[in-house]
C-alpha positions in Angstrom: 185.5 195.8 -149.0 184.0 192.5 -150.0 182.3 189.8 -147.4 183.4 186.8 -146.7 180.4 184.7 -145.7 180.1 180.8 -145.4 176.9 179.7 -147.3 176.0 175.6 -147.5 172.4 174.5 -149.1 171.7 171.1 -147.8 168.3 169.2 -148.6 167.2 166.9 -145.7 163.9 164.6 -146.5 162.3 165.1 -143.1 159.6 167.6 -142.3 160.9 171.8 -140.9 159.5 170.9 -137.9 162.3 167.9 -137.1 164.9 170.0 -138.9 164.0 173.1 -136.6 163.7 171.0 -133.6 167.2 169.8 -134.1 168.9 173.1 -134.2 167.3 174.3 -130.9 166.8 171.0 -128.8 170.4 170.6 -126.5 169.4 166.7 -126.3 170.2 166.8 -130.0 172.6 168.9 -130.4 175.5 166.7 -129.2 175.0 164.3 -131.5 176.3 166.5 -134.6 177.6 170.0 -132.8 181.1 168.1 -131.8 179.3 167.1 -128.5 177.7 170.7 -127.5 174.7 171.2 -126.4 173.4 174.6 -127.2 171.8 176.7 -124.7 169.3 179.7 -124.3 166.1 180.5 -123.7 165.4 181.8 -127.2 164.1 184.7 -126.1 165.5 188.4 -128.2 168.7 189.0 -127.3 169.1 186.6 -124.8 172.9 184.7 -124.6 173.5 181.6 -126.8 175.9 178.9 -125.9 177.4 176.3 -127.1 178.7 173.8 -124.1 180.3 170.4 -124.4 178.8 167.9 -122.6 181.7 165.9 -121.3 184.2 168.8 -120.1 181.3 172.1 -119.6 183.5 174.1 -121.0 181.9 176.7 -123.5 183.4 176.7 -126.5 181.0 178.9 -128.6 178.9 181.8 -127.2 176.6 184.5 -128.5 173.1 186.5 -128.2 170.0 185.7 -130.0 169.3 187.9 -133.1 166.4 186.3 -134.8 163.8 183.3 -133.7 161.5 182.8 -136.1 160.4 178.9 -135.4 160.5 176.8 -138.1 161.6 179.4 -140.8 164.5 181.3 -139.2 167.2 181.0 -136.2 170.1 183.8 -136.1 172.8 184.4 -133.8 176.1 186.1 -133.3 179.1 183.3 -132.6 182.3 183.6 -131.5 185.0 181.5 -129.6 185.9 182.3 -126.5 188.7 180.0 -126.7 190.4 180.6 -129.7 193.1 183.2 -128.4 190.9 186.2 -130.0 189.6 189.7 -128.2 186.0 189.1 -127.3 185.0 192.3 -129.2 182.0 193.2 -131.3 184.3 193.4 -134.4 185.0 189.8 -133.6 182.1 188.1 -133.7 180.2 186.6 -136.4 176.5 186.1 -137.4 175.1 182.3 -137.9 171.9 182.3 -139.9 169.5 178.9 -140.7 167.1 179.8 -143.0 164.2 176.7 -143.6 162.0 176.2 -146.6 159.6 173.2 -146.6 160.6 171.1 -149.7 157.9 168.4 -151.2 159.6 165.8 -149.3 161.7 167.8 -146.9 163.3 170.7 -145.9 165.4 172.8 -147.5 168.3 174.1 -144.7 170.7 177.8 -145.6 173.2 178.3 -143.7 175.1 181.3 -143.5 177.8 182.7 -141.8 179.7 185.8 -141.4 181.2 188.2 -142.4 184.8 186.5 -141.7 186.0 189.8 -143.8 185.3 191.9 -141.3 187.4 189.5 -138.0 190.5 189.4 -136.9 192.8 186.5 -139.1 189.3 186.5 -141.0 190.9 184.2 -143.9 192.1 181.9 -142.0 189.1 181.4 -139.5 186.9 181.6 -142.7 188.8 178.3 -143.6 188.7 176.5 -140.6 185.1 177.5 -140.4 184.3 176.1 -143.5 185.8 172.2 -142.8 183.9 172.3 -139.3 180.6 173.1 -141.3 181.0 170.5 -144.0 181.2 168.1 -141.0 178.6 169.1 -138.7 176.2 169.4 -141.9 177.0 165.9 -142.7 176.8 164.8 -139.2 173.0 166.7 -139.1 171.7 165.6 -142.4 172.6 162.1 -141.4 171.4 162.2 -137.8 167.8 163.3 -139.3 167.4 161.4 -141.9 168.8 157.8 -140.6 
């Protein structure tokens, strides 16, 4: 079977260390996450969550799978509110992958494998409109 993985390159001309902080900080979070701050103690498997500010309600949750600071973040995702079984086969994996850049950073994101979800296609789809915005929001947000 073949994957289905979002994948987005986006260059941002500030320093890893402003990019990185922005991923993990939930004070900056809101600003370019739909208004979610994200929350966890960043410790190995520990839960992930993604809460908005105005309603608490979660509206993204996961565990920890990689915390490399300034280099790598990783995390399984999934949607507690999106009508789907909360099952392993129903999660995904977020990766940000940072690369100092002469006069930036260099941000991957991946995510996946929607091949392997329930209605993977079409949550692949949604998935992919919702990242084009938040990385827009984020790039701006750093940068301005």
């Amino acid at each position: 079977m073949s994957q289905l993985v979002y994948h987005q390159t986006v260059f941002i001309l500030v320093p890893q260390s402003k990019v990185w902080d922005a991923l993990i900080n939930p004070e900056i979070t809101p600003q370019y996450m739909f208004g979610c701050a994200v929350i966890s103690d960043w410790s190995a498997g520990s839960p992930v969550s993604w809460k908005s500010i105005t309603d608490g309600i979660e509206y993204v949750k996961g565990k920890l799978v990689t915390f490399d600071p300034e280099k790598e973040l990783s995390f399984t995702v999934f949607d507690p509110n999106a009508g789907y079984m909360d099952v392993p086969t129903n999660y995904l994996t977020t990766t940000y992958r940072l690369f100092p850049m002469d006069n930036g950073t260099k941000l991957e994101v991946f995510q996946g494998d929607f091949a392997t979800i329930e209605n993977g296609e079409k949550r692949f789809s949604e998935t992919s409109i919702g990242w084009e915005m938040t990385l827009n929001s984020f790039k701006r947000l750093l940068e301005d």
